[in-house]
DOBA-190836 format. One line per 5 residues: number of its first residue (from 1); for each residue x, y, z of C-alpha. Coordinates in pm, 1 decimal, decimal comma. Layout:
NUM = X:Y:Z  ...
//
This chain:
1 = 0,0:0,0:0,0  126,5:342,2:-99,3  187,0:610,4:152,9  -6,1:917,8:110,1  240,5:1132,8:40,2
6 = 342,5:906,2:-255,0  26,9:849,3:-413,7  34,2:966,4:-796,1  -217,7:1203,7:-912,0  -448,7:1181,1:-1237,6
11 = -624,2:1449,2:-1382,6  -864,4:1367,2:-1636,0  -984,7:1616,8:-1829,9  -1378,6:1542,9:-2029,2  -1703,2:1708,3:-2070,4
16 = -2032,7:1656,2:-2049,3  -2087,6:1646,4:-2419,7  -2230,2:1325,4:-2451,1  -2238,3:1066,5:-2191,1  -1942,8:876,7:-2340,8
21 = -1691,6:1092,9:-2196,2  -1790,5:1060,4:-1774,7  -1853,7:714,7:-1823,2  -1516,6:612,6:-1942,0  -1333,2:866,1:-1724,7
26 = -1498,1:679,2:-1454,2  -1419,3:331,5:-1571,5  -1087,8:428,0:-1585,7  -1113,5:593,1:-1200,3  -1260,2:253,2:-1112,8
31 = -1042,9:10,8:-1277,0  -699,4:211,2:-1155,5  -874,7:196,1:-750,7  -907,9:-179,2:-853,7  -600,1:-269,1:-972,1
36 = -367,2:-18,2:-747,6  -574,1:28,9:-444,9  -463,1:348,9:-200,0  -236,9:403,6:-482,9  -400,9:725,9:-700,5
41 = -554,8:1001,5:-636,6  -785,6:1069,8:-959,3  -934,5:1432,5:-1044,6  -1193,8:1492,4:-1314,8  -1211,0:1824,6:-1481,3
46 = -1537,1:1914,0:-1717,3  -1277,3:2156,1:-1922,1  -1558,7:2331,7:-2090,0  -1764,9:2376,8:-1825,1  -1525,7:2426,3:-1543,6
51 = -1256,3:2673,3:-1717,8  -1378,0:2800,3:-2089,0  -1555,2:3115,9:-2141,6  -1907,8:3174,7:-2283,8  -2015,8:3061,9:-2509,7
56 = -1795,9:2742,0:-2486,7  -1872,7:2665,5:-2106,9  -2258,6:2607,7:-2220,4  -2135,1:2343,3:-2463,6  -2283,8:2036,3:-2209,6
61 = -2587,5:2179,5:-2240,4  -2615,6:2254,8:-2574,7  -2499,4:1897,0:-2723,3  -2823,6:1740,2:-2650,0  -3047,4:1969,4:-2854,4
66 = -2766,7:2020,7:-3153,9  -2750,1:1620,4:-3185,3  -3186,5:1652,1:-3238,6  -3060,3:1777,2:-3604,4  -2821,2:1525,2:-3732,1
71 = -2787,7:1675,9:-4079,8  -2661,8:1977,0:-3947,1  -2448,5:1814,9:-3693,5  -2301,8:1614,5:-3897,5  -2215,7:1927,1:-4180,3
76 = -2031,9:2128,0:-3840,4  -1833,8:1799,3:-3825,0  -1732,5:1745,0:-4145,6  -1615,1:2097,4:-4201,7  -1397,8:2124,6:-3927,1
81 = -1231,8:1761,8:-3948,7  -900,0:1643,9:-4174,9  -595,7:1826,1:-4067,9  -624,6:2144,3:-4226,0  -933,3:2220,4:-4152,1
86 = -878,0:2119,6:-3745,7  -571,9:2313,0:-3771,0  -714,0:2613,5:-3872,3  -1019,5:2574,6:-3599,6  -786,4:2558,2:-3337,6
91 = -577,3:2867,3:-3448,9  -906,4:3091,6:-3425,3  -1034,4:2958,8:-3139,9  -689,4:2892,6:-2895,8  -617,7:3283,7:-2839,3
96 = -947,9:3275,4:-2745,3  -929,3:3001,0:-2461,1  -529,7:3009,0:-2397,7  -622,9:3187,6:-2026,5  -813,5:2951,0:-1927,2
101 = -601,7:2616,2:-2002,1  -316,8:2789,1:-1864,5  -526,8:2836,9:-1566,0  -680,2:2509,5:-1576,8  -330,7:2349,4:-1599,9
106 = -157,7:2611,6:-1297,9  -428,3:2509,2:-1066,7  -450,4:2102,3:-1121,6  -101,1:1974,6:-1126,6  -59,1:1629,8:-1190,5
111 = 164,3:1303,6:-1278,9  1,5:1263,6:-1570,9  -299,8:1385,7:-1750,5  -530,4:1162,2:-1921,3  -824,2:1321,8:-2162,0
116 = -1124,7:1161,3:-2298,4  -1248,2:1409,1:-2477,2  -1116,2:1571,9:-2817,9  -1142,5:1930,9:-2812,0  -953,7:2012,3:-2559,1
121 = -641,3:1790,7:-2636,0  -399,2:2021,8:-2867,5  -520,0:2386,4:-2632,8  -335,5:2138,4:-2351,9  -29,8:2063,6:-2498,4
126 = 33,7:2342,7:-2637,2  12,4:2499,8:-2268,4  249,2:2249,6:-2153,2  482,0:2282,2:-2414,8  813,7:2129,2:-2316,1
131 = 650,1:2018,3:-1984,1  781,4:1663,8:-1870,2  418,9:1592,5:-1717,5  314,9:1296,9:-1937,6  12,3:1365,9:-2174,3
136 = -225,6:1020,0:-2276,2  -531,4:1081,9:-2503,5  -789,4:764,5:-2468,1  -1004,9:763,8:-2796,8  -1381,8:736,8:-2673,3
141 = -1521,7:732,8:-3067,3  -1525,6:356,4:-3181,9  -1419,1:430,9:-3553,1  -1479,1:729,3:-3741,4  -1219,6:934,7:-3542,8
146 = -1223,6:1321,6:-3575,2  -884,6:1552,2:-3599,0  -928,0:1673,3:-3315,7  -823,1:1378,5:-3135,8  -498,9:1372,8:-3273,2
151 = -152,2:1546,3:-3159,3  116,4:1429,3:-3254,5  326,9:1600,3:-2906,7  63,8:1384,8:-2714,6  342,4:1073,2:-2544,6
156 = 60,6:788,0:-2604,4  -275,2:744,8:-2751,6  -471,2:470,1:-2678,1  -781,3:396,3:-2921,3  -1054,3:127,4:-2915,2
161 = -1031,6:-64,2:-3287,4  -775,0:-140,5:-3530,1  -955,4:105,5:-3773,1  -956,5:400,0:-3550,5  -542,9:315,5:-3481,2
166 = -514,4:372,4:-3889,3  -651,8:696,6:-3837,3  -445,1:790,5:-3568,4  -132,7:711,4:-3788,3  -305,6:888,7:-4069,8
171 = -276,1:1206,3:-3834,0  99,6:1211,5:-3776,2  58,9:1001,4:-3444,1  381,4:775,1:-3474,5  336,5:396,3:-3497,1
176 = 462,4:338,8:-3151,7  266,4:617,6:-2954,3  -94,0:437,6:-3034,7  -209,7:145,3:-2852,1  -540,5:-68,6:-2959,6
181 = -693,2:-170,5:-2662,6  -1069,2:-124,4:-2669,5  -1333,7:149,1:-2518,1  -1330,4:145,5:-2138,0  -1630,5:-7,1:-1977,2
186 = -1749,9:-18,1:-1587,3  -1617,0:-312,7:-1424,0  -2041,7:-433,9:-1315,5  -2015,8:-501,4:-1733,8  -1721,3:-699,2:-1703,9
191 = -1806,4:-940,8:-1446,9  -2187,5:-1017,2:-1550,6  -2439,3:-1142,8:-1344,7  -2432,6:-1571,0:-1239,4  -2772,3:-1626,4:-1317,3
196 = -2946,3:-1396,7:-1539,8  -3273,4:-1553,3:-1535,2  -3271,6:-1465,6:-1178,5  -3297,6:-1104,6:-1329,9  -3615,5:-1213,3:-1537,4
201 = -3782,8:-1326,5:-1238,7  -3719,7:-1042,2:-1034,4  -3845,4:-789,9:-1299,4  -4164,4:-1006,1:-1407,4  -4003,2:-1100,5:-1734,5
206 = -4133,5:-1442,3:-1926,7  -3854,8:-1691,1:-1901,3  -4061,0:-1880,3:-2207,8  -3958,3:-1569,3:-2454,2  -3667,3:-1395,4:-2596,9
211 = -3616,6:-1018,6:-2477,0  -3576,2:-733,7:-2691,5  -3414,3:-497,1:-2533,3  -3444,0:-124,4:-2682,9  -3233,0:175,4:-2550,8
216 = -3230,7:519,7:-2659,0  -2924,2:648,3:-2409,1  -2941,6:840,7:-2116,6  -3189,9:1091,3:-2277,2  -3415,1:881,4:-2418,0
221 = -3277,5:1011,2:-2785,7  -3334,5:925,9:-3156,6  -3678,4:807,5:-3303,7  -3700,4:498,1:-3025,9  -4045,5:588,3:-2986,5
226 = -4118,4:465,5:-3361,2  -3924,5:193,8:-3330,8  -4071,2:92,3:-3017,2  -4479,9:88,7:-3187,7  -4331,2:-78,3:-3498,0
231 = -4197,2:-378,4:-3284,0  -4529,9:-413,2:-3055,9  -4782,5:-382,0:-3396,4  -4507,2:-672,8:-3538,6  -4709,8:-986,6:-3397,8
236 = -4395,3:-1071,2:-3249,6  -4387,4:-1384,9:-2948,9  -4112,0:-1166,6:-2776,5  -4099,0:-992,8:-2486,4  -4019,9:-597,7:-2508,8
241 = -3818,4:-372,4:-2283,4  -3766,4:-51,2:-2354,2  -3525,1:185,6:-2140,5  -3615,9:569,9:-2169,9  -3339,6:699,6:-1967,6
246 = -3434,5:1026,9:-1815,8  -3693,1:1108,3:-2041,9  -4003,5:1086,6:-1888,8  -4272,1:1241,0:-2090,0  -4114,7:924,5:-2336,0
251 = -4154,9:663,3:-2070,6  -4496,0:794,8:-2051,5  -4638,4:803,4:-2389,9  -4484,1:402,9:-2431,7  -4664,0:288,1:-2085,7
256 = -4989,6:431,7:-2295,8  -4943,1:237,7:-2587,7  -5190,7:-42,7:-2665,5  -5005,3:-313,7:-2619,4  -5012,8:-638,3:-2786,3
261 = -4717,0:-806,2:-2630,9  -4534,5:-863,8:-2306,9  -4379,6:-564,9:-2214,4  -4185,5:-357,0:-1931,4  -4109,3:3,7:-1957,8
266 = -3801,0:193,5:-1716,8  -3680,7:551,1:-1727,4  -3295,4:561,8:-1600,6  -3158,5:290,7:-1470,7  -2761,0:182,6:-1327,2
271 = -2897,9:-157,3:-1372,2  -2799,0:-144,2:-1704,4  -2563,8:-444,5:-1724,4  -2833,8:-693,0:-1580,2  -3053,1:-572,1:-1828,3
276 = -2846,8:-651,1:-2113,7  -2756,3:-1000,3:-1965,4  -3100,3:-1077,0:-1922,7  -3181,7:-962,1:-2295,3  -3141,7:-1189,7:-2597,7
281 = -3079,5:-871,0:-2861,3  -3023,8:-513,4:-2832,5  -3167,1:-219,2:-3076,0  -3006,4:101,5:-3004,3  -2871,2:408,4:-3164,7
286 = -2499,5:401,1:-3266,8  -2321,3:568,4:-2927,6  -1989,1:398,4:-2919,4  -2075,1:299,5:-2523,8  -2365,0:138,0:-2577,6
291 = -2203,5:-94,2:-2899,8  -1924,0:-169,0:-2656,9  -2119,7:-280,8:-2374,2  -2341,8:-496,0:-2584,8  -2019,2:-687,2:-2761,4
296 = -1951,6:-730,4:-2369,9  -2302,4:-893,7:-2302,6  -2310,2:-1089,8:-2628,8  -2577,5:-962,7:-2788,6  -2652,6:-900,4:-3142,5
301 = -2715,7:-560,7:-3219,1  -2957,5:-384,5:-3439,7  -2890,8:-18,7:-3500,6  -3181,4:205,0:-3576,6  -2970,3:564,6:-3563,6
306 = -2650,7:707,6:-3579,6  -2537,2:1118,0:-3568,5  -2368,7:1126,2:-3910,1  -1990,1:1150,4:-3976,3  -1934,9:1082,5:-3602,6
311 = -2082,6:703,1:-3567,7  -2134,3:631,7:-3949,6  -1807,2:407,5:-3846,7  -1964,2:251,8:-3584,4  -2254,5:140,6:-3776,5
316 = -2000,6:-3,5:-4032,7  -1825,6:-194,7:-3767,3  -2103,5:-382,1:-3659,3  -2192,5:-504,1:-3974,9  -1880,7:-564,0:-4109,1
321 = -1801,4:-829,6:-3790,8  -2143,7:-951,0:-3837,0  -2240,4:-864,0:-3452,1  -2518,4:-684,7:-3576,6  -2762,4:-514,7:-3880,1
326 = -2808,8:-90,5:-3990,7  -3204,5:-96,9:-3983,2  -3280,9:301,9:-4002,8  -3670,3:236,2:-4032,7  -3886,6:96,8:-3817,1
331 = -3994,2:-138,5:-4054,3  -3652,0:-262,0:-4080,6  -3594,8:-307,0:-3729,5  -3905,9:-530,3:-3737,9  -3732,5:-729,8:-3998,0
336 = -3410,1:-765,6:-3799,9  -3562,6:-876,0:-3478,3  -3843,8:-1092,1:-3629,3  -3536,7:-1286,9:-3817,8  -3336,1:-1323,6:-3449,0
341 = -3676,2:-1395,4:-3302,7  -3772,1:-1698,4:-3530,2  -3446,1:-1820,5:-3616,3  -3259,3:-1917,3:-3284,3  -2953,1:-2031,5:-3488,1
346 = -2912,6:-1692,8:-3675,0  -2959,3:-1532,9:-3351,6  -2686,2:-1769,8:-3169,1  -2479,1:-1705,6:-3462,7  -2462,6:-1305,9:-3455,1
351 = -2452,8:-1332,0:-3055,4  -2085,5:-1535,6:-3112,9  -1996,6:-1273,3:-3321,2  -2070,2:-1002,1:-3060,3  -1862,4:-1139,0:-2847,5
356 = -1587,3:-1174,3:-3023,3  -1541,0:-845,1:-3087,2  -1594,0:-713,7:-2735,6  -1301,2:-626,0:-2473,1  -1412,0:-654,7:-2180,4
361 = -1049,2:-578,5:-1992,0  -988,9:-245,3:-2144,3  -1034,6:-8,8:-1865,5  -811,6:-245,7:-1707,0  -550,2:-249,8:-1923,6
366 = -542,9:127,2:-2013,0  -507,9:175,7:-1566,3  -215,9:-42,6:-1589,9  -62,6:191,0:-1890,4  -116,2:465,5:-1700,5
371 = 31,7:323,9:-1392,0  333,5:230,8:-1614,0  381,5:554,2:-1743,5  399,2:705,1:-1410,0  627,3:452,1:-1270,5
376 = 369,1:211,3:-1102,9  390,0:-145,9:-1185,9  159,6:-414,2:-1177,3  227,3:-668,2:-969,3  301,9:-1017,1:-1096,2
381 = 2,3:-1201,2:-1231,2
//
């Protein structure tokens, strides 16, 4: 066990743009308590919220409404990603927010800083300069990677897929600075539950049918409501369960529905790893979380949204390691889950698939790189 005084410190810097970024800054937290216990003291900064001016510290709350127009979204990104185009963003905009990453960087000293989150990761270094404090980027976009992650003065970047590592190398990132190790996930979807059915029983779920489990993230985004009436009016001898996250007028309008299936309705849940255990298939939008943590459960995947440019990768992932089908229709996702539904063998055989792709360990592999790179090592295994 360390002694206080020489515990090593972690900032992380994120933002509340998108649930992606807190939830892998606090796998990470998790797995480094986990495998160093008393060992690191970890800090979380929301840069934008925390340290940018306005308009820039209101960017957490303005992601949810700017992702309800996906064309336009998905124009902003285009235009501002390849490396001229970043470059040139980031000259107009760093006079503008130099102040307060200096400040943010005088008043949080670390041993090394970890960020999860894109925009912030070339104002930082080029702060620090010729700082010896060691810099690590961790990649939280599955596959269609945007400039902005990318700096070369950055001493390691860790990404989730082999595709997203070409990209990285496409940026200037030398071979030996990126690591493939996967998207970090909370350790409760690492070690799933013994007995799922157990699950079933306590939530009132048929053990006689398979469970289609529909998500729509934490807000309860994306047309799930659609997809949802689509799937009951389907004649289907399924069970549905439908997660609204904290949308409740959603959660709502679905309990109304006239039903003509089994069916359970939640708003937000932290259950969310027994759910997926207890489910046979998953239809969700395209968040690179959500794809990660279903690989993890084994379940085939059927994707009914994505925010263009950002998760068009994602999408292609999926079906390229046959884990899962693109179904942006309702009537599509009917098809998909009707298929899984009477065909137990195609089912079984996209569930296999799922879970080979899925890495389980990563948030426990990335805490041992960063305990490495701070001069922690792992004891012997």
């Amino acid at each position: 066990m360390a002694e206080p005084s020489a515990r090593k410190r972690v900032l992380f810097l994120f933002s509340d743009t998108g649930g992606g970024h807190r939830s892998a800054t606090l796998a990470l937290i998790e797995a480094l308590g986990l495998e160093f216990p008393d060992t690191f003291d970890c800090k979380m900064v929301d840069v934008f919220r925390d340290y940018l001016p306005a308009p820039l510290r209101y960017a957490p709350e303005m992601y949810p409404p700017m992702t309800k127009f996906p064309e336009t979204w998905a124009i902003s990104y285009r235009t501002t990603d390849g490396k001229r185009r970043s470059r040139a963003v980031i000259r107009v905009l760093f006079p503008y927010v130099a102040r307060s990453i200096r400040r943010l960087y005088r008043e949080n000293q670390a041993d090394i800083i970890v960020s999860v989150h894109p925009l912030v990761n070339t104002a930082m270094l080029r702060t620090m300069k010729s700082n010896p404090t060691p810099f690590m980027t961790v990649v939280t976009d599955m596959v269609t990677t945007h400039a902005f992650w990318f700096d070369r003065r950055a001493d390691l970047v860790v990404v989730p897929t082999e595709e997203a590592r070409e990209v990285a190398e496409e940026y200037g990132i030398p071979e030996g600075n990126v690591r493939v190790v996967g998207l970090p996930t909370a350790e409760r979807f690492r070690v799933p539950p013994a007995d799922p059915m157990e699950f079933r029983d306590e939530q009132g779920w048929r053990r006689d049918l398979p469970v289609i489990l529909v998500v729509g993230g934490g807000d309860g985004m994306g047309p799930m409501e659609a997809v949802v009436k689509a799937i009951n009016e389907a004649g289907l001898k399924a069970t549905l369960v439908a997660i609204c996250g904290r949308n409740e007028a959603l959660q709502q309008r679905l309990r109304d529905l006239d039903w003509t299936m089994p069916h359970h309705i939640y708003g937000f849940t932290t259950q969310m790893p027994d759910f997926m255990a207890a489910s046979d298939m998953l239809v969700t939008k395209a968040g690179p979380g959500t794809i990660s943590e279903g690989f993890i459960a084994g379940l085939p995947l059927v994707i009914y949204a994505r925010l263009p440019g950002q998760e068009d990768g994602n999408v292609a992932y999926v079906v390229k390691k046959k884990a899962g089908v693109w179904a942006p229709r309702p009537h599509q996702v009917v098809d998909a889950v009707r298929r899984w539904v009477e065909d137990p063998a195609a089912l079984a055989k996209a569930a296999e698939a799922s879970r080979r792709v899925a890495k389980p360990d990563a948030a426990r592999q990335i805490a041992r790189i960063i305990a490495d790179r701070v001069g922690v090592y792992s004891p012997a295994r």
